[in-house]
C-alpha angles and dihedrals in degrees: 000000000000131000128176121272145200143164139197123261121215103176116122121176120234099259099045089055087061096083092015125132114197115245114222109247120228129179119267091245131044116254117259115232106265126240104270123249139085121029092285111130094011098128086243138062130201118228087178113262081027148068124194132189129194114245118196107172122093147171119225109242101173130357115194122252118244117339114258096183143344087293111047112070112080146127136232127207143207102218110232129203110036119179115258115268093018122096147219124265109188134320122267141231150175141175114279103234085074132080112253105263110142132114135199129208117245111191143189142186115278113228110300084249095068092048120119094202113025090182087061117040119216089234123054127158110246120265085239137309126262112225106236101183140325132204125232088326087293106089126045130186125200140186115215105230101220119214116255113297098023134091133226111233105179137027111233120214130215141190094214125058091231111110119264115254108257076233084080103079139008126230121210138226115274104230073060102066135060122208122257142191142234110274134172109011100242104177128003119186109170102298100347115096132188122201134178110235122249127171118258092225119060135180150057099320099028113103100196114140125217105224095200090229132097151258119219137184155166097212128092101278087170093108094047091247100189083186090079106042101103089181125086143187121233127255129228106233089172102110097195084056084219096192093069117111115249122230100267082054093049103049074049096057092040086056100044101042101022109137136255101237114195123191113203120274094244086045109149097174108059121190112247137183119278091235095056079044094063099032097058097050129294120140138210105230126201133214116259091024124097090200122075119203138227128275119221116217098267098042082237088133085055121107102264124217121342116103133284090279099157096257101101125041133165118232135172108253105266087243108107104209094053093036099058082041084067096038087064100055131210108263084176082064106036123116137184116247109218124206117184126195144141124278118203104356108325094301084106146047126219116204112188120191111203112205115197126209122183096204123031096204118219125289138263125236120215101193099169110289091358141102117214117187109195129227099213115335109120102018110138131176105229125035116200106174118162134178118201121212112201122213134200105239086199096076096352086255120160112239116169141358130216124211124213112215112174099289104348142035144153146238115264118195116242084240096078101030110118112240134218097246120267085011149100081225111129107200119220125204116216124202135255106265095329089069090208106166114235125172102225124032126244127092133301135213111221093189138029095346093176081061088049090227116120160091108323110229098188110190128174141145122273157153093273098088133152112193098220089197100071095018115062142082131220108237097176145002103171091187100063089059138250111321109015092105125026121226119226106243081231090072098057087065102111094178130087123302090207132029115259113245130186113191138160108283090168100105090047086040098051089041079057100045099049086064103058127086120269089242086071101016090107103047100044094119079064091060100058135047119264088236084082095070105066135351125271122163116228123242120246131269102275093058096056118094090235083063087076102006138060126272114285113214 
């Protein structure tokens, strides 16, 4: 199976960012019109006393003279267009070697009749603003100073040293609002500093809001201190959480955006279904008991619930023809997993696509110039790998996309994804044997990468592909309520997906030693991670953190 592909590149060298103006960035394909229902791709979501919109035009107020890091180059905008009756936040900005892609979040008062408090309205102008630090008397940032009991959620820029009209910006209630946190550094100019917001609490039952807008300082961030950080994000007090998508809209995301993924071309261990798993010979195996076991094809014979305790593993049967049979997997069978759920606060869907392998072969060893196969170090039995894709409820738009890679991992923007052509399609690449998702191909360097020495992730396009978009299956979505998907009895396996096995890496270990340099010789056990020494399978997808929290990257 192949299909043309490009991406979108947003590097832009230094000297060209000195007269660029950041494009804004769209989807190669128009959006379809969504399955009707809910308040999912409305164009507005409800936090409760509340109603925000997300506004994504802007005029440029400042743009930062020449760039003095990786840090320090950045705009700031003035959104434009706001809808009548609803307010700015707070201003927005990013750094200027991207194309403009941001939002931030404008808000009104709900009707007096859905307010919690009449006496104190969600929404008040600030008292005044504190000036936090201004450029060459062409730039000036301020602070809006909120009455008692509200918050300030945005900083606002201007181009004049007179003090902005209260009339700018809104605050918001207090009992409206959730604290956050500095995220991405977006400018840094000697001690002034510039962060996106984030909350301080993520996942699937946090209701923190991102506002879109910044925090900015002169202080010392460096530790993180939440105390001084006079800025918040809002909260969704909506229970219903109104702006997710229902389950008609999300079979039509999936299908729309559901992701290309491509196995390497010398790929030995395919994905394949849990069912064809089960059905051509693995066994649940007991503590205490030499003899697994059959599965059946559901799981429904596995132990349900409890904790990863050690009494209950998964293994491949001791016969070797069926057991490399199994090692091999079944791509014709495979299947993506999906798990959907809300991201900050319900203004986003998270749509998280669960690939199953029943055999991780062994590792790759990158030492300078050399190429190092191993016999044995980093097999595993079990191979759960994911990617999330993460959508704007607000018009049912992709936005970014987060890459699983063994235990770690990090977001991509949906800017410089490569797509499947004359599609909304992003590809994913997934890794030889270890089956780590990336979202260009080439190789990369798990390890110190600056010594040249580490774990090989070959990924590269093939024929192995399994098209996500036509071949998955949704196993849970909490927040549409019990019942509403139901949940395969394998998933509510929490032990281990593979036997844990400690054996004597010392001849592959010493063959590798003796090829380093002296310089790292010594600490080798440090480069590499401590799974290669020995097999563990990993447990399934609802015992991970990323199952009810967000993506750690």
């Amino acid at each position: 199976m192949f299909c043309d592909c490009f991406y979108w590149n947003k590097s832009i060298t230094e000297l060209e960012s000195e007269s660029f103006e950041s494009k804004p960035f769209s989807l190669p394909s128009p959006l379809p019109r969504w399955p009707q229902g809910s308040g999912f791709a409305t164009g507005r979501i409800n936090l409760g006393e509340i109603q925000v919109v997300k506004v994504t035009e802007f005029d440029r107020v400042w743009k930062c003279g020449r760039s003095r890091g990786k840090s320090s180059c950045a705009s700031f905008y003035k959104p434009v267009g706001i809808p009548e009756g609803f307010h700015c936040l707070g201003h927005y900005c990013q750094p200027n070697n991207q194309p403009l892609r941001g939002f931030v979040l404008a808000a009104r008062a709900n009707e007096p009749g859905h307010l919690a408090d009449n006496h104190r309205p969600p929404l008040k102008k600030p008292v005044n603003y504190s000036l936090v630090w201004s450029s060459d008397s062409d730039c000036y940032f301020w602070l809006p100073n909120p009455p008692v009991g509200y918050r300030a959620v945005g900083v606002i820029v201007t181009d004049r040293s007179e003090e902005p009209e209260v009339d700018e910006v809104r605050c918001v209630r207090e009992d409206l609002t959730e604290s956050c946190e500095t995220g991405e550094k977006v400018l840094g100019m000697g001690s002034f500093n510039v962060w996106s917001t984030k909350p301080c609490e993520t996942g699937i039952w946090s209701r923190g809001v991102e506002v879109g807008s910044f925090f900015c300082s002169t202080n010392d961030m460096s530790s993180n201190n939440k105390a001084a950080m006079n800025i918040a994000c809002l909260k969704n007090l909506d229970p219903s959480l109104h702006g997710m998508p229902n389950l008609d809209q999300v079979h039509a995301l999936i299908q729309h955006y559901g992701p290309m993924v491509y196995f390497h071309p010398e790929e030995t261990y395919m994905p394949s279904s849990v069912p064809w798993f089960f059905k051509n010979g693995a066994l649940l195996y007991r503590s205490g008991k030499s003899q697994g076991e059959p599965i059946n094809s559901t799981g429904s014979n596995l132990p349900a619930g409890g904790e990863n305790d050690g009494s209950f593993w998964i293994d491949l049967p001791e016969d070797d023809e069926v057991r490399n049979n199994l090692k091999k997997g079944n791509i014709e069978s495979s299947e993506l997993y999906v798990h959907v759920k809300p991201a900050l606060g319900g203004i986003f869907t998270d749509i998280v696509m669960w690939i199953f392998c029943p055999f991780n072969g062994p590792a790759t060893l990158k030492i300078g110039l050399l190429t190092v196969p191993m016999n044995r170090i980093g097999e595993h039995v079990g191979d759960w790998e994911h990617f999330t894709f993460r959508i704007s409820n607000f018009n049912g738009e992709l936005t970014q996309m987060f890459f699983s890679q063994h235990s770690g991992g990090g977001w991509v923007d949906v800017s410089d994804l490569e797509f499947v052509k004359g599609s909304n399609k992003p590809v994913v690449y997934s890794s030889k044997h270890g089956h780590a998702s990336f979202p260009h191909p080439g190789m990369y360097l798990q390890g110190p990468s600056k010594l040249g020495i580490g774990v090989r992730n070959d990924v590269a396009k093939s024929k192995y592909a399994v098209d996500s978009s036509q071949r998955y299956r949704i196993v849970a979505a909490e927040y549409l309520g019990e019942g509403a998907v139901s949940e395969p009895c394998w998933l509510q396996f929490m032990r281990e997906w593979g036997p844990t096995i400690v054996y004597d890496s010392a001849a592959e270990i010493n063959k590798i030693i003796d090829l380093l340099p002296l310089i790292v010789r010594y600490s080798f056990e440090s480069l590499f991670p401590i799974e290669l020494y020995g097999e563990e399978g990993p447990t399934g997808p609802k015992e991970k953190d990323n199952w009810e929290g967000d993506e750690m990257c």
